[in-house]
N, C-alpha and C positions, 0 to 999 in steps of 0.2 A: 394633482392627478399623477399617477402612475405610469412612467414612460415605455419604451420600448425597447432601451439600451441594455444586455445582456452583458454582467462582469464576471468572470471565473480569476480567483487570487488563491496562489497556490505558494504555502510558504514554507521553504526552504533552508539548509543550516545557513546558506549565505547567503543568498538572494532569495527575494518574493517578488516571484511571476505574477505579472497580469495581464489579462487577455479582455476586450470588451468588442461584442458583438452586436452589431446596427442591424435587424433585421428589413427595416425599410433599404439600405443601399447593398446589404449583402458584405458591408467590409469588416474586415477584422482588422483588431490594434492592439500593438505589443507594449508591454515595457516591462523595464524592471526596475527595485530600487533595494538599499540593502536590506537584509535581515536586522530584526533588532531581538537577539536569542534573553535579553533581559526583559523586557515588555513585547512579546511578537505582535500583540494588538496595534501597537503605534505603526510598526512595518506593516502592516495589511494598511492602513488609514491612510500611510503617507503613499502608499500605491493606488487607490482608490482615488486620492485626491491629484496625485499625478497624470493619473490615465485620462481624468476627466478634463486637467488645464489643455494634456496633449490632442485628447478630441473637437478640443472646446465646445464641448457642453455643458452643463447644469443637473446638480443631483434629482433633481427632480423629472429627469428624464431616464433614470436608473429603472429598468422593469422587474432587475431581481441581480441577486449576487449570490453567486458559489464560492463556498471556499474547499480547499485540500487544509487540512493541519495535524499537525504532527505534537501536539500538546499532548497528546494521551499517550502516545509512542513515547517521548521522550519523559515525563513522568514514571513511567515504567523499566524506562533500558537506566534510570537515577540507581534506579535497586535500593530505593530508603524507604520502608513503608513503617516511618514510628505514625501512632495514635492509631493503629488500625484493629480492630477486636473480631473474632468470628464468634458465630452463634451456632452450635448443632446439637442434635439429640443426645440426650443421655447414654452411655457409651460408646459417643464416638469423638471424643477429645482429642483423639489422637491421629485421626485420619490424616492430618495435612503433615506428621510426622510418618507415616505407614506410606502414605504418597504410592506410588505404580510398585518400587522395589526394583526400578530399570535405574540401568547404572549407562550413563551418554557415551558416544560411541567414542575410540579413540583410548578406553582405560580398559583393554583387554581383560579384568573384570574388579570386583566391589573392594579387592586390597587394597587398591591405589586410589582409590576414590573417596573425596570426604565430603559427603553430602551438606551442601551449603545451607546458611539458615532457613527458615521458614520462612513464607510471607508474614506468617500472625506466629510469635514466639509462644509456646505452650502456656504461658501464665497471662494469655491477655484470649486466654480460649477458655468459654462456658460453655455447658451445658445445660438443657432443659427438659424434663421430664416429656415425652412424649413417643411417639411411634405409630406409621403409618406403615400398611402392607403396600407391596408390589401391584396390588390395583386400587389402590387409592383407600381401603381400608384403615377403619381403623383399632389399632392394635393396642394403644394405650392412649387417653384422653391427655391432650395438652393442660399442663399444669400450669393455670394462670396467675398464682401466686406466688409460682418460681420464675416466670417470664419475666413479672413486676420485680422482682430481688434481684434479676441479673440486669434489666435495663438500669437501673439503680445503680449497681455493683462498677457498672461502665462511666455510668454520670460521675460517679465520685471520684473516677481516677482521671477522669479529661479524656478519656477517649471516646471522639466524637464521630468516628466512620468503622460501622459496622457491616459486617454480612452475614446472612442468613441462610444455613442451606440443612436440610430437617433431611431423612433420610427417607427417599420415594415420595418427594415432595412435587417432584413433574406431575404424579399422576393424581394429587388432589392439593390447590395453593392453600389451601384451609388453616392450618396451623400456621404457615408463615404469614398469612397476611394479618391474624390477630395479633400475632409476636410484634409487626410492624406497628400495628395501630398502637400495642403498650409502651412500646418506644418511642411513640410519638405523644403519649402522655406523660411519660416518665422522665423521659432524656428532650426534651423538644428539639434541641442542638444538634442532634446526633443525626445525619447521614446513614441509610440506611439501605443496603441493596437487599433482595430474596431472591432467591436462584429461581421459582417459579415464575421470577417476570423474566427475570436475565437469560435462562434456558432451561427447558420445561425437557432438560432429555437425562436416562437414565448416566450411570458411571459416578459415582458418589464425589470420585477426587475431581473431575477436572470438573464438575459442576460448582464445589465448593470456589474452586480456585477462581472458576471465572466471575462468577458470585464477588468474591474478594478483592480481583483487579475494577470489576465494575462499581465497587463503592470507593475506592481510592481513588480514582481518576475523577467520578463524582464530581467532588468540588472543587476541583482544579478546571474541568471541562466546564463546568457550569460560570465561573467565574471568567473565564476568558470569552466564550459566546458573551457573556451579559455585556464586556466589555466593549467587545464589536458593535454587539447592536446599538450601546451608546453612544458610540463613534459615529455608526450611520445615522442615526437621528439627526443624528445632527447635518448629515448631506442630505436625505430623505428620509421623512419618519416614517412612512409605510413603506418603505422597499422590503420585498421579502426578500429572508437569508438562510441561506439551505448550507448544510454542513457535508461534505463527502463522505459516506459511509465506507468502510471496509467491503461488502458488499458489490460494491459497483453502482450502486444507487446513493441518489441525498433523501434526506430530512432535514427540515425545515429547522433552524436553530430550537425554537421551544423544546421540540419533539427529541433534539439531542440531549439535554441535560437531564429526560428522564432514563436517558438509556447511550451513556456516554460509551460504554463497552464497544460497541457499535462501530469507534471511528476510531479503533488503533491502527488501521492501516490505510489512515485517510489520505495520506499523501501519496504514497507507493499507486494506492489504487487509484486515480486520477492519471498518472502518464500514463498507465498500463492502459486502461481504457480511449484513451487518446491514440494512441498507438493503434490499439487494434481497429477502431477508426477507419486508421490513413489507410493501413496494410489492408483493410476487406475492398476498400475504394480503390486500390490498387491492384488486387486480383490476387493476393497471397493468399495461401489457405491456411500454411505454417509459418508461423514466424515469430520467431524470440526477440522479447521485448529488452532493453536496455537503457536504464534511466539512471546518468550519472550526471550526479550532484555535486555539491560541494564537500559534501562529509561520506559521502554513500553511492552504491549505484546498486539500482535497486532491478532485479529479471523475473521475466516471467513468461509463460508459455500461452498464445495465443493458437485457438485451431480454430478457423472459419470466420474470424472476428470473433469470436467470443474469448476473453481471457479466462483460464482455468479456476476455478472457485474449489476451494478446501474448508474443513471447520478442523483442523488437524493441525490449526497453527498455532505460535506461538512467537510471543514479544518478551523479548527479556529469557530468565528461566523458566517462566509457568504457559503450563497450556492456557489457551485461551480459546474454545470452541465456541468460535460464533460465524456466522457465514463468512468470508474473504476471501482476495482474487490472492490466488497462490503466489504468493510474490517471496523470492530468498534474495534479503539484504543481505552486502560484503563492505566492510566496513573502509572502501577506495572509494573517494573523490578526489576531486579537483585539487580541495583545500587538505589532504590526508599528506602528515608532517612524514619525511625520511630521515631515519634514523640509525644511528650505527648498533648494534647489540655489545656488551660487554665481553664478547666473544671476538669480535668485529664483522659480522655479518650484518649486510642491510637490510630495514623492515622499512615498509610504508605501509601507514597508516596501522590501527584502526584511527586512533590519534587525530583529531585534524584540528588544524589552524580555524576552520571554522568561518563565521562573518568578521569576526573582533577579536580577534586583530590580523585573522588574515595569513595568507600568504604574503611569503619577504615583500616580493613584488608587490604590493597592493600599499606598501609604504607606510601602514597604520601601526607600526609596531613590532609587526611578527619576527622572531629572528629565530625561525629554525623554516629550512626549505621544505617544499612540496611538490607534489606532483604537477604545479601550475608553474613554478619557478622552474622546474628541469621544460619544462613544453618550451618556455618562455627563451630559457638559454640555448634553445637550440633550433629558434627562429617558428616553432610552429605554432605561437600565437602575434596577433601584431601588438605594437606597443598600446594602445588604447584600445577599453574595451565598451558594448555600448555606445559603437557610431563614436566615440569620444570623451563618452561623458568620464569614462573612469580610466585615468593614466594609467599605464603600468612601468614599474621601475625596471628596467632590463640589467641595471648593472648591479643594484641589490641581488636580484633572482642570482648571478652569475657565481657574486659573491658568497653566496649561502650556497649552491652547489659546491662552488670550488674549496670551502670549508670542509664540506660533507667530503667531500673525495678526500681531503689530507686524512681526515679523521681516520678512514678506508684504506688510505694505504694507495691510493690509482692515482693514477700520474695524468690524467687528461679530464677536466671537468666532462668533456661530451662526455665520455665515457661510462661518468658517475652518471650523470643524466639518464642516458638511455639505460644504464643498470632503476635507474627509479623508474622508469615507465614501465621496463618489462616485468619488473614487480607488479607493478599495478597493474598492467593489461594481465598477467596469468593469474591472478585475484577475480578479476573478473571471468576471464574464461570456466576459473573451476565452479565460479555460481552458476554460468551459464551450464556446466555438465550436473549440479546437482538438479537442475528441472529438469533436464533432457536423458543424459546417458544413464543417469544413477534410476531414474524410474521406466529404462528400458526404449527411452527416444533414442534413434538416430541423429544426434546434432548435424548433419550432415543434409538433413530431410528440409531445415527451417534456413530461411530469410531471417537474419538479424534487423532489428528498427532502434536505431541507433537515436538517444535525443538528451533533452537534457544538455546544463550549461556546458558539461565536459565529458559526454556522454559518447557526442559525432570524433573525439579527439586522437582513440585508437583504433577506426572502425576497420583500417586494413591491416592492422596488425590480429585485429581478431578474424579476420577473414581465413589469414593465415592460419594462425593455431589451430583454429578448427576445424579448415577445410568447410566452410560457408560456401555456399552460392553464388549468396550476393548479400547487400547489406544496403537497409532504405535509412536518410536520413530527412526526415520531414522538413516542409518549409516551417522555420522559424523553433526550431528543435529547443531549445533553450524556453521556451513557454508552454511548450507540448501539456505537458501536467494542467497547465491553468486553462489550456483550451479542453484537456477533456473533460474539466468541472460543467464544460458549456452543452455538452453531449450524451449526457446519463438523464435517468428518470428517477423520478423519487422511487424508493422501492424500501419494504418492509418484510422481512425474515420470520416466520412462525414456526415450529420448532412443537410436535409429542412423540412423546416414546409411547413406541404401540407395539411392545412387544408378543408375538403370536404366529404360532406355526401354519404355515400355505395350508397344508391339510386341514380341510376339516374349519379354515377362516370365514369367517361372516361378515357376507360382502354390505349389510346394512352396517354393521359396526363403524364397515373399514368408512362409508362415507360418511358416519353420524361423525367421529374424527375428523376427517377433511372438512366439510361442513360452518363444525366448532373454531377450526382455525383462520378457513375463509371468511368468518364474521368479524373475527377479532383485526383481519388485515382490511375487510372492508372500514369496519372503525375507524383505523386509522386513516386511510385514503380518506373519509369523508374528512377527520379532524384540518388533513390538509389543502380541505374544498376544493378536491376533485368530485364534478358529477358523478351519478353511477354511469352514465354511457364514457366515460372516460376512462373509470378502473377495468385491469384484465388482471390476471390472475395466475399465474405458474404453480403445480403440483409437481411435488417429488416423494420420492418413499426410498430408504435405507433397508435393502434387504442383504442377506447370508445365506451360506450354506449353514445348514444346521450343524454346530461342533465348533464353528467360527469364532472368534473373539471381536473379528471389524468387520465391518460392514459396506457395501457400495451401493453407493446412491446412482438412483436413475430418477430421469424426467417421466413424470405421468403422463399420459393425455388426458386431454379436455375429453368434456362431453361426460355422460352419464356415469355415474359410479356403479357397475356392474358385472357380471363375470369376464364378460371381454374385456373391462378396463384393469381387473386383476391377470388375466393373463398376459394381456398387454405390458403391464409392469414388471408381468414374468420373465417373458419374451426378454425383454430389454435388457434386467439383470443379469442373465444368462450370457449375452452379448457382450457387455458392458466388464463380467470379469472374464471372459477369455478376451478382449481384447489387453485389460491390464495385468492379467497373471497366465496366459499364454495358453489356461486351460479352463474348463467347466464338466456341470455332469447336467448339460443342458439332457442328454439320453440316457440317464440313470434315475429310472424313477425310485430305487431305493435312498436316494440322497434327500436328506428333507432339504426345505427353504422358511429360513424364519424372516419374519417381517419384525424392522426394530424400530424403527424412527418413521413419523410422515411429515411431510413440511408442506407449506404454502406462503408463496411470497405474493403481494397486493402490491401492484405497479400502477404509476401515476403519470401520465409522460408529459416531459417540458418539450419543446421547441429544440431542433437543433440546427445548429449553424451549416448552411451546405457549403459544401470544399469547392472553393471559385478556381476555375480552370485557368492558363497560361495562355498566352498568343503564341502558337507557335512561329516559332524562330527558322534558322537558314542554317541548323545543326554547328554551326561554329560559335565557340564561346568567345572569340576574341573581344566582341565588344562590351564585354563583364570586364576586361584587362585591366585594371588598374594598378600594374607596375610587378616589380620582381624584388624578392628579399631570399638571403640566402637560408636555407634551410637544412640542416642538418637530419640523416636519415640512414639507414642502414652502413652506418661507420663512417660516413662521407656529409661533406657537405655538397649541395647542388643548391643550383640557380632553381631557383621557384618561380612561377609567374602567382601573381597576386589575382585573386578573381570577385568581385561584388557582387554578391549572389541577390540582391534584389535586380541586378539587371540581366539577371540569366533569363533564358526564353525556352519553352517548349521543345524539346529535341535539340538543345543543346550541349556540344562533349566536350569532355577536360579529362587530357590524359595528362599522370604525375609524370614530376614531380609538380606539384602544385598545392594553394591553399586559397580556399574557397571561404570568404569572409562575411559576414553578417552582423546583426545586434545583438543575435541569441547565442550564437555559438559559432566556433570556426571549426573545420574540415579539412585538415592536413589529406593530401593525396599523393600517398606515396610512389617512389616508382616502380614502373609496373602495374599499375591500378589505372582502369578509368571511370569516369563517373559522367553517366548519361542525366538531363533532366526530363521527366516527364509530364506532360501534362495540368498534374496537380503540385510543381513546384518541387517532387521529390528528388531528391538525387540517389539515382542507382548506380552504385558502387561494385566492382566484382573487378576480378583480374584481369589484365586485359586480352589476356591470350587464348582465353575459354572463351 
């Protein structure tokens, strides 16, 4: 029988977090153990089976496991896509060469720029006889005895992962699902995406593209879920296993390997949702998120608790428009190698040392320094990480800085140090101004939520650069990601182009459309037995001003699909881009408005874990003291007092210089800075003098 113990495993370039929630006692349990980036299945297993000896319980007390992973991210940022073929209409061979015609920002314009390969090289691209109008018409009949000659044409050459994407195929799946069915007689082998499961919405390139990332990830995603679920059979054969969506929601592993596209931003979107969490239970309305890793630190923009959702993203070079929480990787963690340039100027990261072999300090090998070996030589991490479990080398770390400074040319390892951190802290900062300033935020407006293993480690030097607030660092910050596996709902994305001018629109249309979508989301919801008194339901619509190129999504309301719910929509759009482009022609009725996309997402909701309150304390942190180490910080060394932050209480203060120690992560508090705890274990951070 099926237990009640809640797992969320969230796996990382260097460690995999895990978190297990007891709903019968209310308590939550951490750990972690390393990444295995050669099999990461075995690192999820041996955390699983860790968690379980440290709770001492039995797999059979497991009620379900979330995972975050980064399999389909990291298949994609390879950039090697051999054996991969597309499929499109007859005159359009050449689309995924033709691509937008936008030259990326930064090559002032198309002289100096040289368009990189393609995903699918021009000679592993077919065409088939066919043609479908802009309302699902059809224009020329699909040629079935050229569909048969090209699945063929692909069998002979060994390539076994295809994708499909016919031209105005959102608005009728017809032709792509026969072309499926002939390649499933023709090639059996062959793997097989069509853009009208993958995204049913108009723009020919980034539909193909996504179409294309969604069949290459295919069987790499599918093969590492199958692997998991092998592994758990063998702790409990019926535990269910839900996969982190990009989105903000999971699905259940089966339900991932038919639509893998789904989870390129499985991990990123897990802290980010954990995060906005802690910060809505705290009372923040604004607050930028901060998730640094070992390879990465990953931002994003939270208003109300909700994290902001884009289909405007993209992994690697290719767009990939499918729902996701707006998350900008910068390629600074923990483990990100410093380097001198041939110039002699210093880089850190993108590079990173990684799990294997590590920063110097970690003793496994590594011999180029990091951003964890400068923290290390300059006292703001302690020698053991992990309560103990994992040594660290302090005079390796010292050595591989003091390398790196000769290389440099600097005469004082601190020196070179703190040159490595302020690299990596203004790395971060400038992610943190591409959500914020670059889309017209005031950085200045948001609470920073600092987490992740190496995430809490610069939090008052970004306080600084930015002119923050304040800045939250959750209890147990270094698991954050695997605790918000435990906090999301299953949720499913549906996705029609319904292109058609306000004027003159037919409001039976508009609902026979939503309708069609919320059947296909019920579907699902059922396949994942939820009741119907369980499933709810979210509408949104994509409209423009008429003349427009992009589009701004708003939330629908519930209830009847009728003229008030089309104005309603109106209403909102209107609102929606004078808040993001400063202007509208909400009172110009000569400006039309076109309607281009309607979506509806099917929500299924899990249990979640409630944030257990602190005892409060007598506002003095003395009795966290557990000794003093010298710590080096704005050009100086000072005496630090050491603090154990599982013994901190409720309204307890620590002014810097100070460092605030744990199993997930440590919290330098520099001087000048103090840091209050609150209620829910948070430590608020902010200058001391405001």
């Amino acid at each position: 029988m099926t237990g009640e113990l809640r797992i969320g495993v969230d796996t990382g370039g260097t460690f995999t977090d895990v978190v297990v929630f007891d709903p019968r006692s209310g308590t939550v349990t951490i750990t972690k153990t390393p990444s295995t980036p050669e099999d990461p299945a075995r690192g999820f297993m041996d955390g699983i089976r860790k968690i379980l000896a440290q709770v001492d319980r039995d797999g059979h007390e497991v009620a379900s496991v979330s995972h975050g992973t980064t399999v389909a991210t990291n298949a994609l940022l390879e950039d090697e896509y051999e054996g991969l073929g597309f499929v499109t209409t007859e005159g359009f061979r050449h689309l995924l060469e033709i691509a937008r015609q936008s030259v990326p920002e930064g090559y002032g314009n198309s002289y100096f720029w040289v368009k990189p390969p393609r995903i699918v090289p021009l000679h592993h691209v077919r065409e088939i006889p066919e043609r479908l109008g802009p309302d699902g018409e059809v224009v020329r009949e699909l040629d079935i005895d050229a569909a048969a000659e090209v699945a063929r044409w692909f069998r002979a050459r060994g390539i076994d992962t295809v994708g499909i994407s016919f031209l105005h195929s959102y608005a009728d799946p017809g032709h792509e699902q026969r072309v499926r069915d002939i390649f499933a007689s023709e090639h059996p082998g062959c793997t097989v995406s069509i853009s009208s499961d993958v995204l049913r919405e108009y723009r020919e390139y980034e539909r193909a593209i996504t179409t294309l990332v969604d069949a290459f990830v295919k069987p790499r995603v599918g093969r590492y879920v199958a692997q998991i679920r092998t592994g758990l059979d063998e702790v409990n054969t019926r535990v269910p296993f839900y996969v982190m969506k990009s989105n903000g929601g999971v699905i259940s592993a089966e339900e991932v390997a038919q639509q893998p596209i789904t989870t390129i931003l499985s991990g990123p979107a897990a802290g980010a949702l954990g995060a906005a969490v802690i910060a809505d239970a705290v009372g923040y309305e604004k607050v930028i998120t901060l998730d640094g890793g070992g390879t990465s630190t990953d931002v994003c923009v939270v208003t109300n608790g909700e994290p902001a959702l884009t289909t405007e993203g993209a992994v690697g070079r290719f767009p990939t428009k499918v729902p996701m929480i707006d998350v900008v990787t910068v390629g600074t963690g923990g483990g990100s190698i410093a380097w001198p340039t041939p110039d002699g100027a210093l880089k850190v990261g993108p590079r990173s040392a990684g799990a294997d072999p590590g920063p110097m300090c970690y003793g496994r090998g590594g011999d180029e320094p990091t951003a964890t070996d400068a923290h290390l030589a300059l006292g703001r991490l302690p020698e053991a990480l992990l309560d103990g479990e994992m040594a660290l080398d302090v005079d390796a770390a010292r050595a591989g800085i003091e390398r790196l400074a000769g290389d440099l040319g600097i005469d004082e390892l601190e020196r070179c140090a703190e040159g490595v951190l302020e690299i990596a802290v203004w790395n971060q900062a400038n992610a943190i101004r591409q959500v914020t300033v670059k889309r017209g935020l005031d950085v200045r407006d948001y609470v920073l939520a600092a987490f992740g293993g190496s995430g809490a480690l610069q939090v008052c030097r970004l306080i600084d650069l930015l002119d923050l607030p304040a800045a939250i660092v959750p209890a147990n910050p270094g698991n954050l990601s695997a605790f918000g596996l435990l906090t999301v709902d299953v949720r499913n994305d549906y996705v029609q182009t319904f292109v058609r001018k306000h004027d003159g629109l037919d409001v039976d249309e508009v609902a026979a459309v939503y309708d069609q979508l919320r059947d296909r989301a019920d579907a699902a919801l059922e396949t994942e037995r939820f009741s119907p008194d369980e499933r709810s339901f979210v509408r949104q619509a994509d409209l423009r001003y008429a003349g427009q190129a992009s589009e701004v999504r708003v939330d629908a309301p519930d209830g009847e699909i009728d003229d008030s719910f089309v104005t309603a929509v109106v209403d909102r759009f209107h609102d929606r881009h004078e808040a993001t482009y400063g202007y509208g022609y909400r009172d110009d009725p000569s400006q039309g408005i076109e309607w281009v996309n309607v979506r509806v997402s099917g929500i299924g909701p899990i249990e979640r874990p409630e944030l257990r309150r602190l005892e409060t304390g007598d506002g003095d942190g003395e009795r966290a003291r557990i000794g003093d180490r010298e710590v080096h910080f704005d050009g100086t060394w000072h005496t630090a007092a050491l603090y154990a932050r599982a013994q901190l209480l409720s309204g307890d203060e620590i002014t810097g210089p100070a460092v605030v120690q744990e199993f997930s992560s440590t919290v330098p508090l520099a001087p000048g800075f103090v840091a209050t705890v609150d209620d829910l274990g948070n430590l608020i951070i902010r200058v001391a003098d405001r």
